[in-house]
C-alpha positions as CSV (number, residue, x, y, z in Angstrom):
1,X,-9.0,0.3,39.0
2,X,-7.0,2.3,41.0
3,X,-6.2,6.2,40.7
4,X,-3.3,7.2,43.3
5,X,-1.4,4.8,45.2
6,X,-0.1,6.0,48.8
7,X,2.7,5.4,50.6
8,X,2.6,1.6,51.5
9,X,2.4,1.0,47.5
10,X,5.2,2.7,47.2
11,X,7.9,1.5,49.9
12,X,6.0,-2.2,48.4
13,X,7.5,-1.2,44.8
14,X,11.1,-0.8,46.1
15,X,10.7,-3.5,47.7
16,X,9.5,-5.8,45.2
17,X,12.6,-3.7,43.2
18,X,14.7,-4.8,45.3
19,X,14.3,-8.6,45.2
20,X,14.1,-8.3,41.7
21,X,17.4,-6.5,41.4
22,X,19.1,-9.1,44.1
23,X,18.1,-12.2,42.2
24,X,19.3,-10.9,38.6
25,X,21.7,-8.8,40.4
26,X,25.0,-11.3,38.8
27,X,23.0,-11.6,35.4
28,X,23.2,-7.4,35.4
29,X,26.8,-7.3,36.1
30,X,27.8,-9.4,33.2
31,X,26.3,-7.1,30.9
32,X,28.2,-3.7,31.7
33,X,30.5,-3.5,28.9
34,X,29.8,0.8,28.4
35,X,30.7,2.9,29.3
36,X,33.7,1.2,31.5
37,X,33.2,-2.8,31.8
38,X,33.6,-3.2,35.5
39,X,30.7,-5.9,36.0
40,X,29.2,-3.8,38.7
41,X,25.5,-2.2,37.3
42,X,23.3,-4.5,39.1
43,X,25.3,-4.3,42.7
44,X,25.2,-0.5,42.3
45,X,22.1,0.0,41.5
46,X,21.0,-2.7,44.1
47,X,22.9,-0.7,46.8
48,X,21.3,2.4,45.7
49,X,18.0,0.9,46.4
50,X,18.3,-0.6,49.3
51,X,19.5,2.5,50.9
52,X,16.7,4.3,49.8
53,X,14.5,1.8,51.7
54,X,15.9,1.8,54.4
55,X,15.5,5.9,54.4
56,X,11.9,4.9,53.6
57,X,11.2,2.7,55.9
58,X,12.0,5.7,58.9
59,X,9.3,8.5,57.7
60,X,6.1,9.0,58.3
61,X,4.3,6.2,56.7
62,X,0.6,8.3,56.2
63,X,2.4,11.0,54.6
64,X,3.4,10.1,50.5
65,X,5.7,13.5,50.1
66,X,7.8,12.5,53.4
67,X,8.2,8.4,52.3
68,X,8.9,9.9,48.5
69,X,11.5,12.7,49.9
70,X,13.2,9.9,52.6
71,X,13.6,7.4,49.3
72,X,14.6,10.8,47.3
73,X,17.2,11.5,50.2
74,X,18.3,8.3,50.8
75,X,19.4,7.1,47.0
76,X,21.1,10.3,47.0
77,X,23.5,10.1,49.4
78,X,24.4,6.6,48.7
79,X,24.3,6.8,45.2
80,X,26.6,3.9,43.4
81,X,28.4,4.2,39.9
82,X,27.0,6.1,36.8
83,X,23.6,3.8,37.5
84,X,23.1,4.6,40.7
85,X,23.3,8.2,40.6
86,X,20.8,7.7,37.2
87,X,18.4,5.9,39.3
88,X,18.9,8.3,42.8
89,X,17.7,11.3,40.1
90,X,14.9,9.3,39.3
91,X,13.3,9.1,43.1
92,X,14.1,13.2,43.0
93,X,12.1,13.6,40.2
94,X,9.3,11.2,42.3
95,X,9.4,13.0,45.6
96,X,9.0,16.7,43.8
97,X,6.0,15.1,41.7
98,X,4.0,13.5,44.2
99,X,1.0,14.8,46.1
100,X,-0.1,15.2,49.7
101,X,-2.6,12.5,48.9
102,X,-0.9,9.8,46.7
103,X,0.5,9.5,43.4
104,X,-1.7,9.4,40.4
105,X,-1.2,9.5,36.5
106,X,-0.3,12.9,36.9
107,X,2.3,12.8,38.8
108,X,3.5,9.9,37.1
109,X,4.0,11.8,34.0
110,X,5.8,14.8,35.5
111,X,7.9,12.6,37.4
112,X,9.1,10.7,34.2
113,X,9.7,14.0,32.7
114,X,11.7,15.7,35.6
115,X,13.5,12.7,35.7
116,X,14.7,13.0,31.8
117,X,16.1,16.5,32.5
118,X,17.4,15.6,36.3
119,X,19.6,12.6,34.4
120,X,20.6,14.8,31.3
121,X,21.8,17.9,33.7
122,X,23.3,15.3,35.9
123,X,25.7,13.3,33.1
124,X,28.6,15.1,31.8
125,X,28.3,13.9,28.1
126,X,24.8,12.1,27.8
127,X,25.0,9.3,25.7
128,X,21.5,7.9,23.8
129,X,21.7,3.6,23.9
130,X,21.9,3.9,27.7
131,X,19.3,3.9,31.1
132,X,19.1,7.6,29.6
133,X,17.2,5.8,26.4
134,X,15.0,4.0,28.1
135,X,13.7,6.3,30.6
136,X,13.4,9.0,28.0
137,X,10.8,6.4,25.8
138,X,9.0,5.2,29.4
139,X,8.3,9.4,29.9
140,X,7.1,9.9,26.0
141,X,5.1,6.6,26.5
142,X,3.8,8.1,30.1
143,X,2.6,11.8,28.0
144,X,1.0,9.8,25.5
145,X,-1.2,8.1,27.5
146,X,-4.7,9.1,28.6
147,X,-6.6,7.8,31.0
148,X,-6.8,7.9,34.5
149,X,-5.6,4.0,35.6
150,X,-2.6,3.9,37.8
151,X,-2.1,0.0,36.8
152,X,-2.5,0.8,33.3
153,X,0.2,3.2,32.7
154,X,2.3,1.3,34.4
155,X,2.1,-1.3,32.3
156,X,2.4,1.3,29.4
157,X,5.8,2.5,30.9
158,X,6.9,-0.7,31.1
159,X,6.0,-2.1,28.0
160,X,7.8,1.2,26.8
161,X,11.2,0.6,28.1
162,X,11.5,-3.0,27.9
163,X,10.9,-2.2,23.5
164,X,13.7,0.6,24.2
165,X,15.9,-1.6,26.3
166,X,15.9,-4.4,23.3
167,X,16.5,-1.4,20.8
168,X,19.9,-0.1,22.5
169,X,22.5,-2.8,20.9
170,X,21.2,-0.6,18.3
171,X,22.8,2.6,19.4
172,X,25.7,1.4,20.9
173,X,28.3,-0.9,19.1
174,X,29.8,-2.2,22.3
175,X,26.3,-3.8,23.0
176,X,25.8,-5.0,19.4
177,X,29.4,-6.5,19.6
178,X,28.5,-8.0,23.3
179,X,25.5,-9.4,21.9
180,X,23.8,-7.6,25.1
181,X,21.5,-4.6,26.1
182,X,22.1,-1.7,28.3
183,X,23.2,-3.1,31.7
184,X,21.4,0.4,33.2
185,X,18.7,-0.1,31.0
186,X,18.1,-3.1,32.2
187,X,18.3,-2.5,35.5
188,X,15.3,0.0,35.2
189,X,13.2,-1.8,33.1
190,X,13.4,-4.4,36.4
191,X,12.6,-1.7,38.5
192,X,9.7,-0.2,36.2
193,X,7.9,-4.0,35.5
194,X,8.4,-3.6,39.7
195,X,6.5,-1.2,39.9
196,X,3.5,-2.5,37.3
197,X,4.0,-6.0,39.7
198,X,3.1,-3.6,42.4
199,X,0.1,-1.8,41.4
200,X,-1.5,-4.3,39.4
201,X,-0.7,-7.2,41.2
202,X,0.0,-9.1,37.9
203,X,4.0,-10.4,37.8
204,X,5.3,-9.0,34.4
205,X,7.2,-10.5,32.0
206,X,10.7,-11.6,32.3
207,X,12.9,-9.3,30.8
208,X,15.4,-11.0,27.8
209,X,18.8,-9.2,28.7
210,X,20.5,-11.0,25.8
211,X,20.2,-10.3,22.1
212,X,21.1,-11.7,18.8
213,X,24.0,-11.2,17.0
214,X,23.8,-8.7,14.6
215,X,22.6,-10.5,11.2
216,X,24.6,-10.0,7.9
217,X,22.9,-10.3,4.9
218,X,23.9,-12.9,2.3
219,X,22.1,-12.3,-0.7
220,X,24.4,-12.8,-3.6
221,X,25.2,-10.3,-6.0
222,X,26.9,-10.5,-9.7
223,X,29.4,-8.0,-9.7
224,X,31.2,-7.0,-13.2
225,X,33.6,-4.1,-14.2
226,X,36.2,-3.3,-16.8
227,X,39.9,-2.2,-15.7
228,X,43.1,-2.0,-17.3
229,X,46.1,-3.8,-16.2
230,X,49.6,-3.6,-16.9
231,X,50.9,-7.0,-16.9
232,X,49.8,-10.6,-16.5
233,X,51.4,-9.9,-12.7
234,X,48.9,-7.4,-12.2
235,X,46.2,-9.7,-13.4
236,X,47.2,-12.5,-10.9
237,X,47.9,-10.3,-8.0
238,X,43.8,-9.3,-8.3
239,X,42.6,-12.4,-8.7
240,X,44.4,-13.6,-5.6
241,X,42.6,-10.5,-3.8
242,X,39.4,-11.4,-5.4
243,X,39.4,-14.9,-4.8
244,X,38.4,-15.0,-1.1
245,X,35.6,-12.8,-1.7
246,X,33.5,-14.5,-3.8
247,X,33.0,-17.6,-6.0
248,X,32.6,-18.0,-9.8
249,X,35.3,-15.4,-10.4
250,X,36.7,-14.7,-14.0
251,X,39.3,-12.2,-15.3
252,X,39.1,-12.3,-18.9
253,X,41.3,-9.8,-21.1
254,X,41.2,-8.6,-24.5
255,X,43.9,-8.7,-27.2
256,X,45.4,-5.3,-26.5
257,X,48.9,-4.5,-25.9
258,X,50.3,-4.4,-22.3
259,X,49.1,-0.6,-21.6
260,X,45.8,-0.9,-22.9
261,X,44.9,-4.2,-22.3
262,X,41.9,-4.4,-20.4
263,X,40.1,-7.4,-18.4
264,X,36.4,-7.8,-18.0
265,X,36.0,-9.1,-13.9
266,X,32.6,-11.3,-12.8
267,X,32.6,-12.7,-9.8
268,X,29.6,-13.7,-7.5
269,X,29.7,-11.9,-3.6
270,X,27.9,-10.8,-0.7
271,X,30.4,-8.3,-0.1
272,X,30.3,-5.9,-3.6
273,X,32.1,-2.9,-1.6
274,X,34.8,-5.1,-1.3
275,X,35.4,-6.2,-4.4
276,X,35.2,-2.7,-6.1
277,X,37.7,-1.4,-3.2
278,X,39.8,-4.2,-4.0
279,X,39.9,-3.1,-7.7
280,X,40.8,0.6,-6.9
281,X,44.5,-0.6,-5.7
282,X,45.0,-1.4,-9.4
283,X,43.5,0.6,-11.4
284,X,40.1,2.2,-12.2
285,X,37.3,0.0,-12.7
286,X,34.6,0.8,-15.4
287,X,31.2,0.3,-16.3
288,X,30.5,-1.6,-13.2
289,X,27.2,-3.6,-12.7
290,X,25.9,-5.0,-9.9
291,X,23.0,-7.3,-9.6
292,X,21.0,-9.5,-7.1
293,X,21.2,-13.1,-8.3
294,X,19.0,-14.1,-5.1
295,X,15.6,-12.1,-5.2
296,X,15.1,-11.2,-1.6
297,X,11.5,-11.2,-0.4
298,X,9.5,-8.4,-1.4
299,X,8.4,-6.1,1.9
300,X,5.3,-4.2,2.2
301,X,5.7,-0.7,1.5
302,X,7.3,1.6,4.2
303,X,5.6,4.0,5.9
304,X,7.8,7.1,5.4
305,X,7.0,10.7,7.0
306,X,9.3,14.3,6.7
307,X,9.7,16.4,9.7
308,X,10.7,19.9,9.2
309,X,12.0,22.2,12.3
310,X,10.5,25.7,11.5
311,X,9.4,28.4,14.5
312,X,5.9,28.5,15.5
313,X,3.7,29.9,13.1
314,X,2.4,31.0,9.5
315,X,5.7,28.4,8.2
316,X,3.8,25.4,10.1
317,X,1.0,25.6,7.0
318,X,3.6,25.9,4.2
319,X,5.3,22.8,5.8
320,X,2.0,21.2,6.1
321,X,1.2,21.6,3.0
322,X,4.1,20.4,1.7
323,X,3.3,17.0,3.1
324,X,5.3,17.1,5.7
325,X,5.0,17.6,9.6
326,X,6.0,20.7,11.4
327,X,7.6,20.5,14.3
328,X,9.0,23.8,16.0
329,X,12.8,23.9,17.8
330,X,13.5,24.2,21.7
331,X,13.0,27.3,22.7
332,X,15.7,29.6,25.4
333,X,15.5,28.0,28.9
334,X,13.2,30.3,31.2
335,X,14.4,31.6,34.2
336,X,12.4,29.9,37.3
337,X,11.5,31.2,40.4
338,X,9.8,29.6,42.7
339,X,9.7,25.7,43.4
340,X,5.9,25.2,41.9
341,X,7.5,27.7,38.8
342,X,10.1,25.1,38.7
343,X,7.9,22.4,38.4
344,X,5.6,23.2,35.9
345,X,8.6,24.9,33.4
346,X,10.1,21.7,33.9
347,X,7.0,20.3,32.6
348,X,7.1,22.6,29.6
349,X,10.5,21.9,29.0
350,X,10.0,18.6,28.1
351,X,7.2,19.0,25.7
352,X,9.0,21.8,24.1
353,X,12.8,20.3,23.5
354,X,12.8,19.6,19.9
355,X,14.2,15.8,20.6
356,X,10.5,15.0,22.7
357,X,8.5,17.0,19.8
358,X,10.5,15.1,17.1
359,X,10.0,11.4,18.8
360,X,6.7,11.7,19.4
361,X,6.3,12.9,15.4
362,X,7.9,9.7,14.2
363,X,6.0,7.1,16.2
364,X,4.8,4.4,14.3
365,X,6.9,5.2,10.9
366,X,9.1,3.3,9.4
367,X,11.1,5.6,7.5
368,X,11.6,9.4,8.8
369,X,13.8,12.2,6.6
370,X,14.2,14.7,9.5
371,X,15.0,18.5,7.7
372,X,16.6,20.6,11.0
373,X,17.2,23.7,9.0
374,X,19.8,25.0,10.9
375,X,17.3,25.1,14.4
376,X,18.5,22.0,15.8
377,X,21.8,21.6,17.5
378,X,24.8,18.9,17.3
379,X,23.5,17.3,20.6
380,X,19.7,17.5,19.4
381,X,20.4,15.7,16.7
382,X,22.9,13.1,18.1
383,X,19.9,12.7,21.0
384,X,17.4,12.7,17.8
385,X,19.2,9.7,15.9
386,X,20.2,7.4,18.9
387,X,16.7,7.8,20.6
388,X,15.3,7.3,17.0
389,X,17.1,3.7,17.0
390,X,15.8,2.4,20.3
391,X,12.2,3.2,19.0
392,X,11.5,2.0,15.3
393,X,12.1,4.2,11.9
394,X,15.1,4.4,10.0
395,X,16.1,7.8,10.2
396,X,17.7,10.4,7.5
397,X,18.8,13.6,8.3
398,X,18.8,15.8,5.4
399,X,21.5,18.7,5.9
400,X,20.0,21.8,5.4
401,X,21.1,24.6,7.4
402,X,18.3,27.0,6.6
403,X,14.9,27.0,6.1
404,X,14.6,28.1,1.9
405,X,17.1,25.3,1.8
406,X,14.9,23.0,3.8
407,X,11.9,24.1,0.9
408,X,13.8,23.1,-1.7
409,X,14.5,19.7,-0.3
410,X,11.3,19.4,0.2
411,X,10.4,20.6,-3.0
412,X,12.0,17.6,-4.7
413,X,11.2,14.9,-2.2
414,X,9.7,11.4,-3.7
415,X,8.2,9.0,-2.2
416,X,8.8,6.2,-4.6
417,X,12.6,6.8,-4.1
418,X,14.5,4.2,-1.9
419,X,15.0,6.4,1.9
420,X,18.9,7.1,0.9
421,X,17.9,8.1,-2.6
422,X,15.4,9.9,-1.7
423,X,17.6,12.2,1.0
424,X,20.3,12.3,-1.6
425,X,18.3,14.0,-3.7
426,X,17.0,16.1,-1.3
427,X,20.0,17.3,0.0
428,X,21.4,17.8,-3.3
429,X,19.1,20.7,-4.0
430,X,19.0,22.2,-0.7
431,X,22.6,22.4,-1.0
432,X,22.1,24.1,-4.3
433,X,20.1,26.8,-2.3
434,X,22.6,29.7,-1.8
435,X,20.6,31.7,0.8
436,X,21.0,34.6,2.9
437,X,19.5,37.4,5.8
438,X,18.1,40.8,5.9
439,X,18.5,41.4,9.5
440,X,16.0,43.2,11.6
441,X,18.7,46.1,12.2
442,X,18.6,46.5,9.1
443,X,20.6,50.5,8.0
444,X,18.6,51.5,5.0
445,X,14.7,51.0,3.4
446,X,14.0,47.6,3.1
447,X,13.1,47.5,-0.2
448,X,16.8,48.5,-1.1
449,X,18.6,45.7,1.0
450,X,16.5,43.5,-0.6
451,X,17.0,43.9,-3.9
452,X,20.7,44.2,-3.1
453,X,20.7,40.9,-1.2
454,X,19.0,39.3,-4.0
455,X,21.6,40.5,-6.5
456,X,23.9,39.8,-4.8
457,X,23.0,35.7,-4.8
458,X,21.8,36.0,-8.8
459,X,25.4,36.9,-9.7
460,X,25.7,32.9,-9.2
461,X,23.1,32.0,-11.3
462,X,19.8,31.2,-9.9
463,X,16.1,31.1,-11.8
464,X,14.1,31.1,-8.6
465,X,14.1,33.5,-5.7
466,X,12.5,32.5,-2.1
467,X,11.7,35.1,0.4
468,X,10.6,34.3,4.0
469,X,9.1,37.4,5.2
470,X,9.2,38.2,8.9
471,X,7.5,40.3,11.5
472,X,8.2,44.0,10.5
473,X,8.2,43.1,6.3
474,X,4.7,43.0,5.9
475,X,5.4,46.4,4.0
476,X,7.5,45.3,1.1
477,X,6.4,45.3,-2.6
478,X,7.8,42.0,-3.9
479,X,6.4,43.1,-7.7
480,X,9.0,46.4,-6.7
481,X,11.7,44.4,-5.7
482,X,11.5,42.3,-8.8
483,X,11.3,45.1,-11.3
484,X,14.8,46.3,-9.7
485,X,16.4,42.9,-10.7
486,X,18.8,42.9,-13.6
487,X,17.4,39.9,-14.6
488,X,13.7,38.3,-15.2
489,X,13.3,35.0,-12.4
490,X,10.8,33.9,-10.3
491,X,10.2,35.6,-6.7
492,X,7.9,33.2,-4.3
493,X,7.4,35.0,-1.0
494,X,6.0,33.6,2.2
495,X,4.6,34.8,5.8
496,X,7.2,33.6,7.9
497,X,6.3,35.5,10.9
498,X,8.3,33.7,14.1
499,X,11.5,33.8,12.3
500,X,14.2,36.3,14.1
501,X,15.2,38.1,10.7
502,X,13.3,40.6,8.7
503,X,13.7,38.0,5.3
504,X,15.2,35.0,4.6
505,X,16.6,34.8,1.0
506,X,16.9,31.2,-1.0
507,X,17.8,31.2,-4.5
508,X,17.6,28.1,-6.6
């Protein structure tokens, strides 16, 4: 079992890359169809390499920081296509990571992770289903793992990507529609089982670039509504739309006159979306039933877990406690200073962005209802979703824009709801939560702005009152404030200490 490797180990990885790249480097080319299909991946990425080889191959072969820097250098400045600049970012991220001595598991790790934010900073509009995808689940996979074996968590980051590789058709309907993955991806995944070739000395797997074509389901349903029709025209017009749509159709009216006639439909389908769309260019269809003629297979239960984004602190237990996981958002970037600064924030940086924090909650569920509560950002949670799809769970995202209105979601949440149903209902009452703020500038005794605040949201109704209290509130009487109210309700308050206002305000 080997701890570091040194510097021949390393120039024997790209090496071994590079062989690997040149003999699929055609099969890599017919897959770039995103983001611009110019059949050209596996060529750029296999000129990137060999560059940085050849830089390799001129430094100091007993010292690992000058062979890592030379590759570093030299897939720099011969960087090729949105790939090659990908994968010249992730030999930076090796050189600043390794050691005097060799590189070990450490260094490993931190590489991954520089490499996520080097690739991220470096692409104008990151987008998840890509070599960005993978590489981000080969880092999780490399924090994750504990032990001290070089060849091990090589194989762990390998095994890593190549399950997010097959995942990005996924994420990406150009790839689903291609019936291919991630030409990028792929790319890396070749380099990656390179390197666990290299280490362990055991040839990996051989990487499927292809995938199936997405499968449509075709159990058959029984779909019946009543509409009203105007004529026998009308009548014949939908049945002509119905007809290739389904089989044992039947449009059967009653005696009425010509304005209130109306006509019971049946038909059996595997497309029930269509045939009530179809109806809605004719009228309005009524009562509608729709059910499964063909039992599918039952399926085990799902494992299904909530994640709610609250700031560090007392709110983590109430979360808890609610049966859900608490994970905290990403906090302001820190100013770095020096190089080793850099290094080790970079480090943080990763284990603190909210998309890391929330991947790494999810692992091994099958069904996740994420609650942001107005901490995560458009891009978190575009990052969130298509990095969810390349791993396993189906993935809800409840909109709740606060944190009372993330309670009350959670409030209502059942477990032996369908996912949708569940989230529906979920973010039906959080967006029945009409909330508001008692900032920390607050002009005037707290007790006063409260009660105002609070009256202020009762004059729409409301029977329960939700107060978050943060640093600087510890003061209030909540049996004060409630005696103030002009009418009798429920007040429910909370140490919310971490959150930037004085009180948060949810009424339900």
């Amino acid at each position: 079992m080997s701890l570091q490797i040194g510097s021949a180990a390393i120039v024997g990885w790209v090496a071994r890359g590079i062989d690997a790249l040149q003999s699929r480097r055609d099969e890599i080319n017919s897959l770039n169809v995103f983001p611009v299909p110019d059949s050209d991946t596996g060529s750029n990425m296999l000129a990137t390499l060999s560059s940085a080889y050849e830089e390799a191959q001129k430094a100091d072969a007993s010292d690992v920081r000058a062979v890592t820097a030379a590759l570093a250098a030299g897939a720099v400045r011969s960087a090729r296509g949105n790939s090659g600049t990908v994968l010249s970012q992730v030999f930076r991220a090796v050189a600043e990571a390794a050691s005097g001595s060799g590189i070990g598991v450490e260094s490993v790790q931190h590489s991954l992770k520089l490499a996520v934010q080097h690739v991220s900073q470096a692409i104008a509009n990151p987008v998840e289903g890509t070599i960005l995808t993978v590489l981000r689940h080969a880092a999780i996979a490399a924090e994750e793992f504990e032990g001290d074996s070089i060849e091990e968590l090589a194989d762990t980051i390998a095994d890593a990507a190549r399950d997010a590789l097959a995942k990005t058709p996924s994420q990406l309907p150009a790839l689903q529609q291609a019936g291919v993955v991630d030409a990028g991806g792929a790319g890396l995944v070749i380099l990656l089982d390179a390197l666990a070739d290299e280490v362990s000395g055991r040839a990996a797997a051989p990487v499927d670039l292809h995938v199936d074509a997405p499968h449509v389901a075709t159990v058959e349903m029984e779909v019946m509504y009543l509409i009203s029709l105007a004529d026998t025209q009308a009548v014949e017009a939908l049945r002509e739309r119905l007809n290739p749509l389904g089989n044992s159709l039947i449009i059967a009216g009653d005696a009425g006159n010509a304005e209130t006639a109306q006509y019971m439909v049946h038909i059996h389908t595997v497309e029930p979306g269509a045939v009530i769309e179809a109806a809605l260019d004719f009228g309005r269809p009524e009562r509608i039933r729709i059910e499964v003629l063909d039992e599918p297979e039952t399926t085990p239960e799902s494992t299904r877990i909530l994640i709610a984004v609250v700031p560090d602190g007392p709110l983590n237990d109430l979360i808890t406690s609610s049966g859900a996981i608490a994970i905290s958002p990403t906090p302001a970037p820190t100013p770095t200073s020096t190089p080793t600064d850099r290094a080790a924030i970079a480090d943080q940086e990763f284990a603190d962005n909210v998309v890391t924090k929330a991947l790494t909650a999810m692992r091994g569920a099958e069904e996740v209802i994420l609650l942001p509560n107005g901490l995560v950002s458009d891009q978190e949670l575009a990052d969130i979703e298509f990095a969810a799809a390349a791993a396993n769970p189906t993935l809800a995202v409840v909109s709740t824009d606060s944190i009372p209105a993330g309670l009350a979601a959670l409030a209502v949440h059942s477990a032996e709801l369908p996912l949708a149903v569940a989230a529906y209902a979920m973010g039906e009452a959080a967006n029945g939560t009409r909330t508001a703020v008692v900032a920390a500038d607050v002009d005037k005794p707290l007790a006063d702005a409260l009660t105002e605040t609070i009256s202020d949201l009762l004059a729409g109704g409301g029977e329960l009152v939700t107060l978050l209290l943060g640093r600087g509130s510890e003061g209030v009487d909540i049996a004060q404030v409630r005696a103030r109210l002009d009418k009798p309700v429920e007040v429910v308050a909370y140490d919310a200490t971490g959150i930037d206002e004085l009180v948060q305000v949810g009424i339900e």
